[in-house]
Structure formats: C-alpha cells, structure tokens
ZAPADO-167212 format. One record per atom (N, C-alpha, C): x, y, z; chain. Coordinates in nm, 2 decimals. Each point is the difference from the previous one (the first is absolute). Example, Ala and Ser with C-alpha at 12.3 -4.5 7.8 and 13.67 -1.06 7.14 Angstrom:
# residues 2
1.32, -0.57, 0.78, A
-0.09, 0.12, 0.00, A
0.09, 0.12, 0.00, A
-0.04, 0.11, -0.07, A
0.09, 0.11, 0.00, A
-0.08, 0.11, 0.08, A
This chain:
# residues 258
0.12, 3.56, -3.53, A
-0.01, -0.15, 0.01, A
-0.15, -0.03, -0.01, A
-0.01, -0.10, -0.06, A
-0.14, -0.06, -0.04, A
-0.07, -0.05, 0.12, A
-0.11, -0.06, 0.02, A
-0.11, -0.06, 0.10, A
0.10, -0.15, -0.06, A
0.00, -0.05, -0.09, A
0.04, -0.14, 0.02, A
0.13, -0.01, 0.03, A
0.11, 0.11, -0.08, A
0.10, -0.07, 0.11, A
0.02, 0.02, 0.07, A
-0.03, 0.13, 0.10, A
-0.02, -0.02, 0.13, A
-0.06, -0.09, 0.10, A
-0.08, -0.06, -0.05, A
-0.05, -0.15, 0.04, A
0.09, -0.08, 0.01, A
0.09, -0.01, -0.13, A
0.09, -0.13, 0.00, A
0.15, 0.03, 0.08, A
0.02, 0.13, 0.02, A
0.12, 0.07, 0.06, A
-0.08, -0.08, 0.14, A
-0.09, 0.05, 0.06, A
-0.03, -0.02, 0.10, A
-0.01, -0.12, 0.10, A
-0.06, -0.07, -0.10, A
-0.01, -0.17, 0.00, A
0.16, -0.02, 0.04, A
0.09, 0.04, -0.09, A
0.14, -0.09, -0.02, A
0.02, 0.11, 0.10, A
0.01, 0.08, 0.10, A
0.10, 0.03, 0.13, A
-0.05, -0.05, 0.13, A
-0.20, -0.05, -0.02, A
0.00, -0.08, 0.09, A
0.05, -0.11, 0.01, A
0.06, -0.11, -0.07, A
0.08, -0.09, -0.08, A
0.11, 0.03, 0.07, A
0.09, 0.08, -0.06, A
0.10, 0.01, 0.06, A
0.01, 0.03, 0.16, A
-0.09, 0.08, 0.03, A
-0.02, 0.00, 0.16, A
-0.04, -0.17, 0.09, A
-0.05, -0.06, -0.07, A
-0.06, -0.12, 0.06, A
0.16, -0.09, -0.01, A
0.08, 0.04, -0.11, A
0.13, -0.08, 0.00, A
0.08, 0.08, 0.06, A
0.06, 0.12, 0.09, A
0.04, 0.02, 0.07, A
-0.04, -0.06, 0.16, A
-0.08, -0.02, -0.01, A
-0.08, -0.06, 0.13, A
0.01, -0.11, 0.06, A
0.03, -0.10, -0.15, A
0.04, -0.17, -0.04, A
0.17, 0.00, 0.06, A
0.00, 0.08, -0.05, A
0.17, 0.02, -0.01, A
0.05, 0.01, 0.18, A
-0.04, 0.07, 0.03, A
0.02, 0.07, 0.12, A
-0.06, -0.05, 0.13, A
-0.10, -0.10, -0.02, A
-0.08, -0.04, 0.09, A
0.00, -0.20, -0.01, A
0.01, -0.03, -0.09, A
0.02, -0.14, -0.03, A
0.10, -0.06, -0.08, A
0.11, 0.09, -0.06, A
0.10, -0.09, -0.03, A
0.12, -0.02, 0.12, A
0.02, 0.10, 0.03, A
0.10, -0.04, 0.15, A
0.00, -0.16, 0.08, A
-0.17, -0.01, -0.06, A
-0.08, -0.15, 0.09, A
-0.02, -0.12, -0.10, A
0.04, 0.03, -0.10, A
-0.02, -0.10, -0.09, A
0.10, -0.11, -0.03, A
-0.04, -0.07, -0.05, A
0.10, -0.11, -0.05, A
0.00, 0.01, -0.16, A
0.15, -0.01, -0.05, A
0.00, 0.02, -0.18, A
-0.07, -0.07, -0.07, A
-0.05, -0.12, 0.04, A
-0.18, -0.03, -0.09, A
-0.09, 0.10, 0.02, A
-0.05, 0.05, 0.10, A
-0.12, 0.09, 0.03, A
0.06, 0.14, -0.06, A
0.08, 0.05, 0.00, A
0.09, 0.10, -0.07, A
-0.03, -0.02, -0.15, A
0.06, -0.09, -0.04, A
-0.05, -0.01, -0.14, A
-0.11, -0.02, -0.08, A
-0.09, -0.07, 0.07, A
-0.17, 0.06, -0.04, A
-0.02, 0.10, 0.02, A
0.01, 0.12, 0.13, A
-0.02, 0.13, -0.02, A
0.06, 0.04, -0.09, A
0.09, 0.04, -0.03, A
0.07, 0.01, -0.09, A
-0.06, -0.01, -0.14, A
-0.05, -0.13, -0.02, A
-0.11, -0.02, -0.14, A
-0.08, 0.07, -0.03, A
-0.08, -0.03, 0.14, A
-0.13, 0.06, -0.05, A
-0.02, 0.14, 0.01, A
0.12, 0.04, 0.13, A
-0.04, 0.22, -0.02, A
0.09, 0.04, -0.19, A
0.04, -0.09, -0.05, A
0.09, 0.03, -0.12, A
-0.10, 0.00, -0.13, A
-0.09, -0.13, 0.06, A
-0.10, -0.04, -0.12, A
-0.12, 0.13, 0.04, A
0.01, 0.03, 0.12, A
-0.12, 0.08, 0.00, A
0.04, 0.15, -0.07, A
0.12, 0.05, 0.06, A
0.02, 0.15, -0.08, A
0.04, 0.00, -0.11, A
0.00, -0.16, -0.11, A
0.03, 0.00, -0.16, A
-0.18, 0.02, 0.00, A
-0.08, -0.04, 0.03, A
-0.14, 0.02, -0.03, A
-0.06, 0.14, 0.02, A
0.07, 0.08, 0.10, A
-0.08, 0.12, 0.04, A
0.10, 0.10, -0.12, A
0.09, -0.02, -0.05, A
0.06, 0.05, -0.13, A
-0.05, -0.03, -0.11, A
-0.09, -0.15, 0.04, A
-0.11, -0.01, -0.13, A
0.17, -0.07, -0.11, A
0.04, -0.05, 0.07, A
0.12, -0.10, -0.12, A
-0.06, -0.14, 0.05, A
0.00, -0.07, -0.16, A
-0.03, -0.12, 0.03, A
0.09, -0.09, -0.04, A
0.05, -0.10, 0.07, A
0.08, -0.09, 0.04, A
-0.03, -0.14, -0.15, A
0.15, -0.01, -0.04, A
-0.08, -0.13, -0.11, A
0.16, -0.05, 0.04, A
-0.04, -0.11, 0.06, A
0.16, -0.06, 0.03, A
0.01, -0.15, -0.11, A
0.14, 0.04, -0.08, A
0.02, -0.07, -0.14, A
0.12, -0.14, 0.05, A
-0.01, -0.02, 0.11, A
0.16, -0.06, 0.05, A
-0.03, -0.14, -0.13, A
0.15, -0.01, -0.04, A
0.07, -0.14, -0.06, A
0.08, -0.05, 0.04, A
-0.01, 0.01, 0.14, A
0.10, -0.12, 0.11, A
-0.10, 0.01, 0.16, A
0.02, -0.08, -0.03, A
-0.04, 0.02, 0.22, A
0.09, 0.06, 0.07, A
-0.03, 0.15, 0.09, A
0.04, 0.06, 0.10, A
0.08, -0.08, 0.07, A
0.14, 0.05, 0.03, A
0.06, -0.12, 0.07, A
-0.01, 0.08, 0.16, A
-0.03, -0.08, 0.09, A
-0.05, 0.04, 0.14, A
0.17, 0.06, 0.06, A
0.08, 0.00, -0.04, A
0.11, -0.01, 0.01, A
0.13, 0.01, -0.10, A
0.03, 0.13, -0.06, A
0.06, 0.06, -0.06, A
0.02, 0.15, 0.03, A
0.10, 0.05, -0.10, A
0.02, 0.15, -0.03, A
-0.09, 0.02, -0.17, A
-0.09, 0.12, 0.09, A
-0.06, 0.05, -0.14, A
0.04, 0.17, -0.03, A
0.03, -0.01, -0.15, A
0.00, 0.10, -0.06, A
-0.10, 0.08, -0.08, A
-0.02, 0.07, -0.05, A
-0.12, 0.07, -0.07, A
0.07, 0.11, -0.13, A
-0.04, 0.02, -0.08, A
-0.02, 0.14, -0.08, A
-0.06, 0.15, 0.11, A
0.01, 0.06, -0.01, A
-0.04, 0.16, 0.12, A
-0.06, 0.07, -0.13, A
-0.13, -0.01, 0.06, A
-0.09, 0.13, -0.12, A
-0.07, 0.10, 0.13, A
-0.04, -0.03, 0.12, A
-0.05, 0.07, 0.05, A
0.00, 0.01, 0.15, A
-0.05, 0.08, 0.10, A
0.00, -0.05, 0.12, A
-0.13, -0.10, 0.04, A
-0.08, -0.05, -0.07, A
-0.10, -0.14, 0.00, A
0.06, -0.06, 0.00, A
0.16, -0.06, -0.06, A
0.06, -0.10, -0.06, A
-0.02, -0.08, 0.18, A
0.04, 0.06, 0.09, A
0.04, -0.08, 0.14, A
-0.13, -0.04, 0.03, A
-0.13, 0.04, 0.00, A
-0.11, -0.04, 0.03, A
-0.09, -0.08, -0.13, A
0.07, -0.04, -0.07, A
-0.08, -0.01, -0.14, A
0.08, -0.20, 0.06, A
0.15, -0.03, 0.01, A
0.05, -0.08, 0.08, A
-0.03, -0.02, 0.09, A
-0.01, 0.07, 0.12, A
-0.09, -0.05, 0.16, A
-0.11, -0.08, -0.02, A
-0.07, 0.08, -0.09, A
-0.13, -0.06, -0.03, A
-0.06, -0.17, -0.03, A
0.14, -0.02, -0.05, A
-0.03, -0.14, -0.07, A
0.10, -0.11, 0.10, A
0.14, 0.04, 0.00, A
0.09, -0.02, 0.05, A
0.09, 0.07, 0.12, A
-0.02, 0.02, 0.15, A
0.03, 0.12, 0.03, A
0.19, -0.07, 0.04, A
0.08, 0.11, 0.00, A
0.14, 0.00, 0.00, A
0.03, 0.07, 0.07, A
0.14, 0.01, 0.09, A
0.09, 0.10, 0.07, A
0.03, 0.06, -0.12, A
-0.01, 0.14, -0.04, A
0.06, 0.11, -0.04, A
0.15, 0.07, 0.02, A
0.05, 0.02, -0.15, A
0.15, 0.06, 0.05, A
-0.05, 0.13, -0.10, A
0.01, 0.12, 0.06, A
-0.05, 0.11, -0.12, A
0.11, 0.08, -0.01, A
0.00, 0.10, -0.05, A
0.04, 0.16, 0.02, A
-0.01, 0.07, 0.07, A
0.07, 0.09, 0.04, A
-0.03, 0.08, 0.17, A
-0.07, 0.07, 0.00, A
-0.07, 0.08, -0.17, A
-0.08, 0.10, -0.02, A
-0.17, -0.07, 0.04, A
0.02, -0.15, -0.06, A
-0.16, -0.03, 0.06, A
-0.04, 0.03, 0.19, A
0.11, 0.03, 0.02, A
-0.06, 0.02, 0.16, A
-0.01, 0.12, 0.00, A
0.00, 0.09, -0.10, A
-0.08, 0.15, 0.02, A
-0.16, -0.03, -0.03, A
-0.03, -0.10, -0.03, A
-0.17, 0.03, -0.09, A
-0.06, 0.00, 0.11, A
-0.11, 0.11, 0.05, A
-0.10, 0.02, 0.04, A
-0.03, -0.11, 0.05, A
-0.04, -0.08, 0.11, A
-0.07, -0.08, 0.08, A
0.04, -0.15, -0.04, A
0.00, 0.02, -0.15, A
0.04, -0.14, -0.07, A
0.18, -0.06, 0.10, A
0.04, 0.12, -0.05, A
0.18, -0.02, 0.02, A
-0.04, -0.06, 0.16, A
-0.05, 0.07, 0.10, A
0.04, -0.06, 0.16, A
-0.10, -0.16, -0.03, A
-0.08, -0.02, -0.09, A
-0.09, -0.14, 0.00, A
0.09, -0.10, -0.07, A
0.09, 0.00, -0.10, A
0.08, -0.08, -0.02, A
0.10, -0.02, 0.02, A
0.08, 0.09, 0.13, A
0.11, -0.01, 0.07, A
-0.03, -0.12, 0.11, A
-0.18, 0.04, 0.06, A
-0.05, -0.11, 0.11, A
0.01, -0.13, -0.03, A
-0.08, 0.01, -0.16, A
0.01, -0.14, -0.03, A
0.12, -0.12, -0.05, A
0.12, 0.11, 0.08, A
0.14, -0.05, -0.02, A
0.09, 0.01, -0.11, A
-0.06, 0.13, -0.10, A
0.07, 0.01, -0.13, A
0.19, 0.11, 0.10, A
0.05, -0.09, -0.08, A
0.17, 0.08, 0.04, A
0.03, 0.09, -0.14, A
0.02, 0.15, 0.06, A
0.03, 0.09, -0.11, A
0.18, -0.01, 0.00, A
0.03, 0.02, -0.12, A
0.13, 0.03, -0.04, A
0.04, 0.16, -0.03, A
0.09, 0.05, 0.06, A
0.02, 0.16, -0.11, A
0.11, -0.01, -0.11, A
-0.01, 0.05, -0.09, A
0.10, -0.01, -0.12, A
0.13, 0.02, 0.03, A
0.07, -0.09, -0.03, A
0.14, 0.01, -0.01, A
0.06, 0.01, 0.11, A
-0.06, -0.03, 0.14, A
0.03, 0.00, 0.12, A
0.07, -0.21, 0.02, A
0.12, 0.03, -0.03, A
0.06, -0.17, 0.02, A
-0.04, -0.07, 0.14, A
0.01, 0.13, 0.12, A
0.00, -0.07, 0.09, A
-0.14, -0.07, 0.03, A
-0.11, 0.09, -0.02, A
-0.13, -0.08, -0.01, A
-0.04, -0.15, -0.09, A
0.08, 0.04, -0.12, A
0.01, -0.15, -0.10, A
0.07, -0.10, 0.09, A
0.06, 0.03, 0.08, A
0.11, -0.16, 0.06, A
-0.14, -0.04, 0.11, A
-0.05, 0.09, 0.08, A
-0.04, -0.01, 0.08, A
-0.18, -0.07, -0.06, A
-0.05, 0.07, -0.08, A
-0.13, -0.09, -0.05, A
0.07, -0.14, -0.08, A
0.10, -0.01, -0.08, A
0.03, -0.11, -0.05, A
-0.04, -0.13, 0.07, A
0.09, 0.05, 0.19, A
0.00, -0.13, 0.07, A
-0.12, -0.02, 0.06, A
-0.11, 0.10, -0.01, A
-0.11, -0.04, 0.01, A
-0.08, -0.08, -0.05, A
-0.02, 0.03, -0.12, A
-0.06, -0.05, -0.10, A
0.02, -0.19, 0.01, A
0.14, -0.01, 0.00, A
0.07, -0.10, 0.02, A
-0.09, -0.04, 0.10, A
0.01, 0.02, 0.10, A
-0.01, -0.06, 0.14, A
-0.18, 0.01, 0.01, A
-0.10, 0.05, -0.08, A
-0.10, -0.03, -0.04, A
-0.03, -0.10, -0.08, A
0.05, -0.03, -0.12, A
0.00, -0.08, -0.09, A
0.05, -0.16, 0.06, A
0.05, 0.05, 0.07, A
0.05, -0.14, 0.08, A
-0.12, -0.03, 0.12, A
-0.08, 0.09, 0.05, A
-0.09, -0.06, 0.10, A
-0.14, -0.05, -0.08, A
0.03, -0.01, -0.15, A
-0.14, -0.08, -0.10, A
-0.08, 0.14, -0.01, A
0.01, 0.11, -0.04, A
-0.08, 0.12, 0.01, A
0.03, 0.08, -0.16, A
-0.09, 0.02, -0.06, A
0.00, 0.07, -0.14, A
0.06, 0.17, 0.03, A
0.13, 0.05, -0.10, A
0.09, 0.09, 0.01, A
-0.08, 0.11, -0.15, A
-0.02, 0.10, 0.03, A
-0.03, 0.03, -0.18, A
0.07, 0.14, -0.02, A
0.06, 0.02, -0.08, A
0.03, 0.15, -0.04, A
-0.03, 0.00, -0.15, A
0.02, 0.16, -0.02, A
-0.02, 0.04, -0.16, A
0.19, 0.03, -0.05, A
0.02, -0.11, -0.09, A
0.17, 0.04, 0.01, A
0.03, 0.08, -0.13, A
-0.13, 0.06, -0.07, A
0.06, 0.15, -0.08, A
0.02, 0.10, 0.05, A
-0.06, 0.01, 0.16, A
0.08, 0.10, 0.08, A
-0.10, 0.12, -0.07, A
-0.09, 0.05, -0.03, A
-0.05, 0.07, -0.05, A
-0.16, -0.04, -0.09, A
-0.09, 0.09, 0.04, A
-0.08, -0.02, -0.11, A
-0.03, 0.03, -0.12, A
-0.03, -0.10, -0.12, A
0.06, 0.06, -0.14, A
-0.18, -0.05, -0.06, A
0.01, 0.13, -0.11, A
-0.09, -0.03, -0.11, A
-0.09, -0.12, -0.02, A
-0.09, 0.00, -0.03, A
-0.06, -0.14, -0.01, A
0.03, -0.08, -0.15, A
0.04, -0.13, 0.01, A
0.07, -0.06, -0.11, A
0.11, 0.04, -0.03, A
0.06, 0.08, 0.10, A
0.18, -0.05, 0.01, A
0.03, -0.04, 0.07, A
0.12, -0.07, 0.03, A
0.03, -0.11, 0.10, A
0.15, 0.07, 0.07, A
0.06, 0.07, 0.05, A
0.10, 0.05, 0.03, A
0.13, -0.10, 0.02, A
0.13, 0.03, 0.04, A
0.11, -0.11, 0.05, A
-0.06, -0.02, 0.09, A
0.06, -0.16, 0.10, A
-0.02, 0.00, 0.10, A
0.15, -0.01, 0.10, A
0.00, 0.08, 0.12, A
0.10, -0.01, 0.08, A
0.01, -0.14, 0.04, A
0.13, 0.00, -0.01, A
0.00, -0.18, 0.06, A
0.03, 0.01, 0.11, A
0.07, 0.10, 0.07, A
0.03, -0.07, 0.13, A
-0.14, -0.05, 0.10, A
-0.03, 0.01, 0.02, A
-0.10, -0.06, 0.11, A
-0.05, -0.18, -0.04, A
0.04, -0.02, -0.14, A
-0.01, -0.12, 0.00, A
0.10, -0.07, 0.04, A
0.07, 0.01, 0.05, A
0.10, -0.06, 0.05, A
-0.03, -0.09, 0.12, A
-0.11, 0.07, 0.03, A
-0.07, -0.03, 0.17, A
-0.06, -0.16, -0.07, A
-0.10, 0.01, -0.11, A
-0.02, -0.14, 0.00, A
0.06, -0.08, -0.01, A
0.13, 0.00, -0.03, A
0.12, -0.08, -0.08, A
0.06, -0.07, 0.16, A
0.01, 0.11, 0.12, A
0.05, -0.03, 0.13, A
-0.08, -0.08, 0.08, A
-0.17, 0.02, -0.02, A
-0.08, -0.05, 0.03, A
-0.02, -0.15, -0.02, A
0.02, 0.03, -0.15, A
-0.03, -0.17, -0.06, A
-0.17, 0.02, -0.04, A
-0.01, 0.09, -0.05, A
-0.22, -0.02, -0.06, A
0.08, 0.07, -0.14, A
-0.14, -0.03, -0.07, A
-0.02, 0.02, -0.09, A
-0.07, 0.17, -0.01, A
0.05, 0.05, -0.11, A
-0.05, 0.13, -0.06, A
-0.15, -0.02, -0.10, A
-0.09, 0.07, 0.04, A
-0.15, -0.04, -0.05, A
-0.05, 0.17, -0.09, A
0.06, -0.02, -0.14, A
-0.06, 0.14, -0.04, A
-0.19, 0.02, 0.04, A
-0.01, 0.12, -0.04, A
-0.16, 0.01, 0.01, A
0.02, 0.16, -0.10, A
-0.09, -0.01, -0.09, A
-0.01, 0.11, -0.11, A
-0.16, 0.06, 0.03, A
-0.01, 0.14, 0.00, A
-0.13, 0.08, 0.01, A
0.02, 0.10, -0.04, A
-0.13, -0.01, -0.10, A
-0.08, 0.13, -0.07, A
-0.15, 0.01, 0.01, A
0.01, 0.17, -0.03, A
-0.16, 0.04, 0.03, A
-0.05, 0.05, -0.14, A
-0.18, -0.03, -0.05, A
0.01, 0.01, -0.09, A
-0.15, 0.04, 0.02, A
-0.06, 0.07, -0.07, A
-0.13, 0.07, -0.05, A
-0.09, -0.08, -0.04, A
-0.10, 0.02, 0.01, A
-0.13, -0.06, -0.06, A
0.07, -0.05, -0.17, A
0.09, 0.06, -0.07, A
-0.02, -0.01, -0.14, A
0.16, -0.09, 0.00, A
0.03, -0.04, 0.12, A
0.13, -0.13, -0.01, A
0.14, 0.14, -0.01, A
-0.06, 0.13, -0.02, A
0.17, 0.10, -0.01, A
0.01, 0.03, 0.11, A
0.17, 0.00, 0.03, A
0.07, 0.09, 0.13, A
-0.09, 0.10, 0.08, A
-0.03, -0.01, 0.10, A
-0.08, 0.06, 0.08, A
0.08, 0.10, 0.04, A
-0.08, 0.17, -0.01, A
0.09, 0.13, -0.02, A
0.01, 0.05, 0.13, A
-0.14, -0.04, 0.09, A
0.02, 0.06, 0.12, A
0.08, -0.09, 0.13, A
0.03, -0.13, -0.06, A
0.14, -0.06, 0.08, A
0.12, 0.04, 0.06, A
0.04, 0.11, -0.12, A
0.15, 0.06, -0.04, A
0.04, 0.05, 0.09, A
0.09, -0.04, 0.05, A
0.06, 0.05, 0.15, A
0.19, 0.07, -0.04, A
0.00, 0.04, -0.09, A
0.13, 0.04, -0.04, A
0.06, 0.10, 0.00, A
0.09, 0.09, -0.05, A
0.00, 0.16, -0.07, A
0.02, 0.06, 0.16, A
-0.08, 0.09, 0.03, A
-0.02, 0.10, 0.10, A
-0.12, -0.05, 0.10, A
-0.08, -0.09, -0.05, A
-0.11, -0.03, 0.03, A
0.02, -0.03, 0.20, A
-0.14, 0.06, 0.04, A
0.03, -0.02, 0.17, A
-0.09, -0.14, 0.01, A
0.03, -0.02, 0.13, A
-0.10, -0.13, 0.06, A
-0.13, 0.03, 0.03, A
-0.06, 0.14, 0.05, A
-0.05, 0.03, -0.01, A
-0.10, 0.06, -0.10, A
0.07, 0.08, -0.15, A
-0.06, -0.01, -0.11, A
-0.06, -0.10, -0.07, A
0.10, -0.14, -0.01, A
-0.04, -0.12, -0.05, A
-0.09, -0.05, 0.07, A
-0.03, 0.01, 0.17, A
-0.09, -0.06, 0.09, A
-0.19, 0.05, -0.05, A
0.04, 0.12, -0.05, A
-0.12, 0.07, -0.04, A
-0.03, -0.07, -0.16, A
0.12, 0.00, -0.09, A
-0.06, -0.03, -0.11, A
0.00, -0.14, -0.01, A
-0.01, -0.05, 0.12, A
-0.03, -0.21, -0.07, A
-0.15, 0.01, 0.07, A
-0.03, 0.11, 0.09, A
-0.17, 0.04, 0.08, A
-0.12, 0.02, -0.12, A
0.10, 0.12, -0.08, A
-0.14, 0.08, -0.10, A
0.07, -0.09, -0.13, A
0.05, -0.04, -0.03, A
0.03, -0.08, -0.14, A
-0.14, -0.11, 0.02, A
0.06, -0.08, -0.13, A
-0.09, -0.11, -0.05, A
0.04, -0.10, 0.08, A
-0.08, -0.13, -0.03, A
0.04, -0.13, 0.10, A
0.12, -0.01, -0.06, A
0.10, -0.13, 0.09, A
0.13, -0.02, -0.03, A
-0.03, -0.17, 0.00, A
0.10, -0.06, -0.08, A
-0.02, -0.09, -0.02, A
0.14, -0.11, 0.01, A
0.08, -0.01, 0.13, A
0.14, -0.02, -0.02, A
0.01, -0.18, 0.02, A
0.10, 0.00, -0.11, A
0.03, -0.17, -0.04, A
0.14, -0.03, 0.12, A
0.00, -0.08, 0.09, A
0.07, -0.04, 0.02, A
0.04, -0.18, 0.00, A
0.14, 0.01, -0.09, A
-0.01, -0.13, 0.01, A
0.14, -0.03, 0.04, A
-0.01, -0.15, 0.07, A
0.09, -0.06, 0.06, A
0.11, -0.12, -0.11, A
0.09, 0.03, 0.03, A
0.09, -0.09, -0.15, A
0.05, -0.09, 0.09, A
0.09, -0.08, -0.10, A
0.11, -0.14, 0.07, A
0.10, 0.07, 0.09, A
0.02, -0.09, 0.09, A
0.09, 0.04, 0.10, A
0.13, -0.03, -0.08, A
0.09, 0.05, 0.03, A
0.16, 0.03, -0.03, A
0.13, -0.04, 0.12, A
-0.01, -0.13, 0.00, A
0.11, -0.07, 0.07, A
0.15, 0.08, 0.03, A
0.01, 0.06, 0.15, A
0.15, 0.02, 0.01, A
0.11, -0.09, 0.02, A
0.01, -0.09, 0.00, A
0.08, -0.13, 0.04, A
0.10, 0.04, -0.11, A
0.14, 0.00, 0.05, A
0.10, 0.03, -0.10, A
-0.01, 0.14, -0.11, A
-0.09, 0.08, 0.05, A
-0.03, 0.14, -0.13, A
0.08, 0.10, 0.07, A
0.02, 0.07, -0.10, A
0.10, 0.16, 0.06, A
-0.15, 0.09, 0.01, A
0.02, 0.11, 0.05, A
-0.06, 0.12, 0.02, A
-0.06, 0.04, -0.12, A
0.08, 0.05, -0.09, A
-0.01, 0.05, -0.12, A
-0.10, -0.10, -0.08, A
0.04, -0.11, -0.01, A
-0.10, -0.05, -0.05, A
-0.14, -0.04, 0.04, A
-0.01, -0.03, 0.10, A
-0.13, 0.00, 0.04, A
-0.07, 0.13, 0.00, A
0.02, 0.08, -0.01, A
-0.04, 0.18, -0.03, A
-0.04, -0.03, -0.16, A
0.09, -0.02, -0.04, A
-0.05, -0.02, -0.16, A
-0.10, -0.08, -0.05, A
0.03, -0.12, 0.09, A
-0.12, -0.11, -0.06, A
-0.14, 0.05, 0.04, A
-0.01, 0.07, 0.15, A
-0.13, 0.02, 0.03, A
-0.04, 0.18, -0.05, A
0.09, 0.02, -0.08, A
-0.03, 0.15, -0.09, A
-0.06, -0.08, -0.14, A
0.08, -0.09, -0.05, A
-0.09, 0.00, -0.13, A
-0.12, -0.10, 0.02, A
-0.02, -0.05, 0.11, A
-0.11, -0.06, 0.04, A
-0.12, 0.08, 0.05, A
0.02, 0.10, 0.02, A
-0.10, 0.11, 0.05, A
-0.02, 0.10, -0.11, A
0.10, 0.01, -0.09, A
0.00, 0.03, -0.15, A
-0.11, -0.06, -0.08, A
0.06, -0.13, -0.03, A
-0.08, -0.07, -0.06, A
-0.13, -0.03, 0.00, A
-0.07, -0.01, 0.17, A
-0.13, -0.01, 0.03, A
-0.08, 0.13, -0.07, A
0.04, 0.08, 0.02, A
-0.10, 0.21, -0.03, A
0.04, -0.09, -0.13, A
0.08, -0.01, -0.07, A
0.00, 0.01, -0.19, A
-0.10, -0.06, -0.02, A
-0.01, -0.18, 0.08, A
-0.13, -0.03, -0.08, A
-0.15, -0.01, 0.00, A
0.02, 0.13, 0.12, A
-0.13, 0.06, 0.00, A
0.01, 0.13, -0.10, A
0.04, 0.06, -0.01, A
0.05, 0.15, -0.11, A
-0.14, 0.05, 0.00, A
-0.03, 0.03, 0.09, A
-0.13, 0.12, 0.01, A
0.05, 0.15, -0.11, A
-0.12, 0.04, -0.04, A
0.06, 0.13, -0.11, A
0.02, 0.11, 0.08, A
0.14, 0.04, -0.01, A
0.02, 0.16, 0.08, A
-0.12, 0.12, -0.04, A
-0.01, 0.02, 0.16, A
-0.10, 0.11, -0.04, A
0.06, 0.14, 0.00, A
-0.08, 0.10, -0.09, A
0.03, 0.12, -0.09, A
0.06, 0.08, 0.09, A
0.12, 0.09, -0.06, A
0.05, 0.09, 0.10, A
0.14, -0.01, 0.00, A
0.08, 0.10, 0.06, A
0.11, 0.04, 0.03, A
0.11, -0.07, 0.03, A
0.10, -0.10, -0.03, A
0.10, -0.09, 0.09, A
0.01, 0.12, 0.15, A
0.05, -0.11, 0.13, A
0.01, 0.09, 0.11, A
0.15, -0.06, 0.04, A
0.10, 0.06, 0.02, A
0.13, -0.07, 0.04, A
-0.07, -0.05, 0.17, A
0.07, -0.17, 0.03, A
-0.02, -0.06, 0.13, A
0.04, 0.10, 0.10, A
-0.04, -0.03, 0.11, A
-0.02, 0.09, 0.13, A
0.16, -0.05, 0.06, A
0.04, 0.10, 0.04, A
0.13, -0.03, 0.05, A
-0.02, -0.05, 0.11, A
C-alpha cells in the first residue's frame, strides 16, 4: 500500500470512527431535524474524503415528503442521497454486513430486508406506510440489486404500494458516476464478486469521481396500481442516464451483483 492511500484509508476510518460516535452518543438525543443535518453533512463529508464530487442535476424540487427510488450502482448510492437529501432507508440484509458502514446506516434508521423472506416484507411494508404518513422521506433501490452502469434493471413493485396506502407521491432520482473524460467511472463498480471492502479501496487509489445526481418529477399515486408506478418511475430513471449517455469506458461487460 502506498504513502497516499494510506493517508486516505486513514483519514476515512477516522471518519467513520467520528460517525460511530455521532451515532452512539447523539442520535439517541436528537430530534429528526438535527438527525438529518448530521446525516448531511457526515455523508457530504465521507463523499469528499473518497475525493467524489457531488454535481446535483435535479429537474423537479425534492419533495420534503415522498417515497424515493433510485437506480443502485454502488454502496455511495445511500450516502451520495444523504448527502443532499437525507431519507429513511429500506435496503438489503447484506448491507448490514459492511464493515462499520453497515452498523452506521442501520443507526441512521435504514430498515434492511432479506430476500424473499415475506414475513419481513409485510412487516417493513407497514412501516414504511406508517412513516410516510408521519411527513418523513422513505427511499429504497427497487432493482433489488446493483447493476452495471447505464443499465437500468426491472423494478420490484411491491413496496410501492406503500405510497399508493400512504397517499404521496413517488419522486424518481437517477445517479451516475463519471471520470474526468464524462465516461462510466471503472472504479465505482460494485458488481460481479466484487467485496465492499475491495471497492472501498478502489474509489481511495482510483481517480476523482464525479457522481450526477439528479432529482426528476414526482409520480402521483392517487388512483395508480403498483405495477405501474414501478414502471413509470423505471423509464424515468431510464430516461434521465440516456440523456446524459456518458461513453462506456473500455473493458469487459461484468454481469450485476446479485
């Protein structure tokens, strides 16, 4: 390991140690405004000590109050969102293995799901619900996986159902990372075999990162089925990455991470 990235490894576990700290020592005491600027700013701080820079593209205003969905390229995706907009989290059960991250975004109230476990789905569903109803932003990744950069996978519909019970609107948000030269950023790739910890190293010694997140038109549930609102806010999240179409950079297709 090099003199620099050991610097930057180092930098980012005091980071993470100062947000174990936050977590453990002043969110118990906080109130969900003061929660949510920490939240911001430990999010905006460890996108900078990864040396990613933030270019936020929104074409709607953040609704203070909705369910948001996303595209899943990486494990930044949740902190790349905090950052700007912070959200209750519904993830995967595997993010609560990552190293120090997984117990910091369980604090900051993210609810994991495990695959194909129904009885956990009934039980986060009425959550979600009963969040979305106290005026609080809900966000999951509903491709259920992270895929390739510039592909958009299906999205599961059930969990939209929760805004339809709620009564809010569904707010896509589309994000990509891209290189100095506008192409797919190589050391993002979080897919294939790839660990959290190998990718944690290669977004350290890679190049700057440069991740676009933008915020689209909200998607009215009032009278919508499931299925469709899954669809509308897939080719809306589609659509956004197309008409940026950064040039794929060189190299191997990787099948999405299961």
């Amino acid at each position: 390991m090099n003199i620099t990235l050991a610097w930057r490894l180092a930098r980012a576990i005091v980071h993470l140690l100062a947000g174990l700290a936050i977590c453990a020592f002043v969110f118990p005491w906080a109130g969900a405004p003061a929660r949510a600027r920490l939240t911001r700013r430990w999010s905006r701080q460890l996108l900078v000590l990864c040396r990613v820079q933030l270019e936020p593209c929104d074409r709607a205003p953040a609704l203070e109050h909705a369910m948001i969905v996303a595209n899943h390229v990486s494990w930044l995706d949740i902190f790349v969102i905090n950052s700007v907009h912070p959200c209750r989290f519904v993830a995967k059960a595997e993010i609560r293995a990552w190293p120090v991250l997984g117990w910091l975004v369980e604090r900051a109230g993210t609810v994991f799901i495990a695959r194909g476990n129904r009885r956990d789905l009934r039980g986060i569903f009425k959550g979600m619900v009963d969040v979305l109803r106290q005026g609080q932003r809900v966000a999951f990744f509903p491709e259920g996986t992270t895929a390739m950069q510039g592909q958009v996978l299906p999205f599961h519909a059930n969990l939209f159902e929760a805004a339809i019970d709620a009564g809010v609107a569904v707010q896509p948000y589309a994000i990509e990372y891209v290189d100095a030269g506008g192409a797919h950023h190589t050391s993002v790739d979080y897919i294939g075999e790839t660990t959290f910890v190998r990718s944690f190293i290669a977004i350290l010694s890679g190049p700057p990162v440069r991740v676009r997140l933008s915020c689209l038109a909200p998607i009215g549930s009032a009278g919508a089925q499931r299925r469709e609102l899954a669809q509308q806010a897939r080719d809306a999240v589609a659509s956004a990455l197309t008409a940026h179409a950064p040039a794929p950079a060189a190299g191997i297709a990787t099948p999405a991470r299961a």
